[in-house]
Residue, then its C-alpha position, 0 to 999 in steps of 0.5 A: x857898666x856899674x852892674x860890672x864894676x860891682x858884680x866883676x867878674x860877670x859875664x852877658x848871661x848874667x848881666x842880662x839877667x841881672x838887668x832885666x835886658x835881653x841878650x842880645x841889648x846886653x851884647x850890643x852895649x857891652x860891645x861899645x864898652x869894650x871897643x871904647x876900652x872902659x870895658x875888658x874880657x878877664x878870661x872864660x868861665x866852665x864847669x856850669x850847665x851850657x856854653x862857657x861864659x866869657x867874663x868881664x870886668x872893669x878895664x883899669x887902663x880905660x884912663x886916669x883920673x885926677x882928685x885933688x883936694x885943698x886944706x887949711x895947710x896943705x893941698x893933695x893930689x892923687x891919680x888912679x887908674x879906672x879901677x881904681x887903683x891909686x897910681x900917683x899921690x903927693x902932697x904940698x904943705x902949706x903956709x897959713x893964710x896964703x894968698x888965694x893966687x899963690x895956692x891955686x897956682x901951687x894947686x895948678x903945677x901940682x895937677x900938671x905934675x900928676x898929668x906928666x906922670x900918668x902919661x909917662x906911665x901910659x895910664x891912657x887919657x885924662x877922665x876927669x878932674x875934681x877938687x874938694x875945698x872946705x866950705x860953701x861950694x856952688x856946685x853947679x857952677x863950681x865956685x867957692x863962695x866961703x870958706x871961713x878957714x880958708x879966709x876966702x870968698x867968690x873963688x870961680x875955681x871950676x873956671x880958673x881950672x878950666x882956663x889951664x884943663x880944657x876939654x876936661x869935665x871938671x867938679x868942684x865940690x865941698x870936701x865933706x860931700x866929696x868923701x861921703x860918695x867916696x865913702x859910698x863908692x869905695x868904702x864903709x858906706x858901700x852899697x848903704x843908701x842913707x847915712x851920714x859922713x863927718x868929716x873932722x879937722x880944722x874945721x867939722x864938716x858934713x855930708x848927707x847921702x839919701x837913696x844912693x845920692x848927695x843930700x844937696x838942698x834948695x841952693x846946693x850947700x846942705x851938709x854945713x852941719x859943723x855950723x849948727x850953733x851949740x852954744x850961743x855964747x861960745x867962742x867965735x867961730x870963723x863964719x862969725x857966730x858963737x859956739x858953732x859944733x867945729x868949735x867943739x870938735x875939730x882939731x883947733x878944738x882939741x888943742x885948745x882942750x889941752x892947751x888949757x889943761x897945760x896953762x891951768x898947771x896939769x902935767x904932760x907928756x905933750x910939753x916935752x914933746x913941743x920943747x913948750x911950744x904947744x903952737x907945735x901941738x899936732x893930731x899925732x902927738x895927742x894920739x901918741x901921748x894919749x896911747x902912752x897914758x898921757x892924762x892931758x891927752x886923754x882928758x882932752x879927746x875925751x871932750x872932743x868925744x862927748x861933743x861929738x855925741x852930742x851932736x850926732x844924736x841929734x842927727x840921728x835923732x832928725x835924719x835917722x841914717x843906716x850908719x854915721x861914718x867919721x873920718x878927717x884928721x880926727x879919725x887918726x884918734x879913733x880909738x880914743x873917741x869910739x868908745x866914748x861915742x858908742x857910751x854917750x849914743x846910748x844915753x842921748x840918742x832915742x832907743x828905736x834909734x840907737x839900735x839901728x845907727x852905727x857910728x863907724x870908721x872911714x875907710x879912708x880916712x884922711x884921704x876920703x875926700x880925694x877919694x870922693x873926688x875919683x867917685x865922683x868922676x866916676x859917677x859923672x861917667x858911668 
């Protein structure tokens, strides 16, 4: 199944072939993937030495999955098709610092309105569901254990889902491990076996695929990378030490940049564009601001930038990766920050390093990780 998701459209002869199995077994099993509808025949293929070969591919209306993905101020849902294909997205926003039932009960309703559409679109049966959360995850039981942006602690997510989803294989995961195998699944890091996933927004996220899979560690929480401590003296981050990385490169990083060149007296687009309120400040505006010329703007993705090399020298340094992905909000300030990365990686990473790791775009960017969540069904079935 996963040689035809990659290879469609393929035909029997080819899988066998690419196998090792013989005809008659790739026959037999491509059958039961027909007759269970995961599996369909996409037309004939002529022209070549011998019998016309029957082609197949992946069967988009095998079923929908759902991904849905809790941040600091907002939760997402999509749905896809088993192509995938995304049929269904909304987003909610959300109050800070909102109590853990209300959220979850928001969460609950937006998932029963993605089900209720996907049915009445005849997307066929519900695969699967996922939810990708910003912090320490047991993965193996699906329970938040802390997620110190979110301000929460001991939350039996996989449970409370199931208690309103039954019959449903259910994943509950870290958001940045989410998007690395959304990436590795579905885009830059396709078919790249070790590299690594930054995941940049309120706070910085981390993911480490190795061979093919998520790095997890001893206990399942490898990956806090946005939690190495860079300063011992910095500011307090919201695990409780000092000069964590995400105090220096995550989007509350970035206001605080401009907030302080603002306050010092610098001149800036970004007081207009706030009327004063730089409570009001927002990833977006920056870039805007920034792509005008805006000094204030530009000085402060700049330091967000040099930190950012910083640290992903040094991971490449220790981990020595194929390819770094970044994406998060962040990501949305790209073009501002690759250049100053790819000049910084130079100096500080080791030259047999630097001349294999590159440092590249996800794919999908803000949606990654709910993308992730749609490859990870899609693991857990294939």
């Amino acid at each position: 199944m996963n040689h035809i998701r990659e290879e469609a459209p393929v035909s029997r002869t080819d899988l066998a072939v690419t196998t090792g199995l013989n005809k008659t077994t790739v026959s037999s099993l491509v059958n039961e993937l027909i007759l269970d509808e995961f599996v369909r025949e996409v037309g004939i293929r002529s022209g070549e030495i011998g019998r016309p070969r029957v082609m197949l591919s992946i069967n988009p209306k095998a079923g929908f999955i759902l991904s849905a993905e809790i941040g600091v101020d907002f939760i997402l849902v999509i749905a896809t098709d088993f192509e995938p294909k995304v049929v269904y997205q909304f987003s909610q926003e959300l109050t800070l610092n909102e109590e853990v039932d209300i959220v979850i009960n928001k969460l609950i309703e937006l998932i029963q309105g993605a089900v209720e559409f996907c049915e009445a679109q005849g997307e066929g049966k519900l695969l699967g569901l996922a939810l990708g959360v910003p912090g320490l995850v047991d993965f193996t039981v699906g329970r938040l254990l802390f997620a110190p942006n979110l301000g929460w602690r001991d939350v039996p997510l996989r449970k409370i889902l199931q208690n309103h989803f039954e019959n449903i294989h259910i994943t509950v995961d870290n958001e940045a491990n989410m998007a690395a195998l959304g990436e590795y699944y579905f885009g830059s890091a396709y078919k790249v076996d070790d590299f690594l996933y930054l995941s940049s927004g309120v706070g910085l996220g981390g993911g480490i695929v190795r061979q093919g899979r998520l790095f997890r560690g001893v206990k399942g929480m490898a990956g806090e990378i946005g939690h190495i401590i860079m300063d011992p003296d910095g500011i307090l981050c919201g695990c409780g030490n000092r000069g964590c990385w995400e105090t220096q490169v995550s989007q509350k990083a970035l206001f605080r940049y401009v907030k302080e060149m603002i306050n010092a007296g610098a001149e800036s687009l970004l007081n207009d564009v706030t009327d004063g309120d730089l409570m009001q400040l927002s990833v977006d505006k920056i870039v805007e601001a920034a792509k005008l010329g805006d000094r204030v703007a530009l000085d402060a993705l700049t330091q967000v930038a040099h930190h950012l090399a910083i640290g992903i020298a040094s991971l490449i340094n220790v981990l020595n990766p194929q390819l770094v992905v970044f994406g998060g909000i962040l990501s949305a300030a790209w073009e501002f920050i690759k250049p100053v990365l790819d000049q910084d990686l130079q100096v500080r990473s080791l030259l047999w390093e630097r001349q294999k790791t590159e440092v590249v775009l996800a794919k999908h960017q803000v949606n990654a990780c709910v993308m992730g969540g749609v490859a990870t069904v899609y693991q857990e079935i294939i």
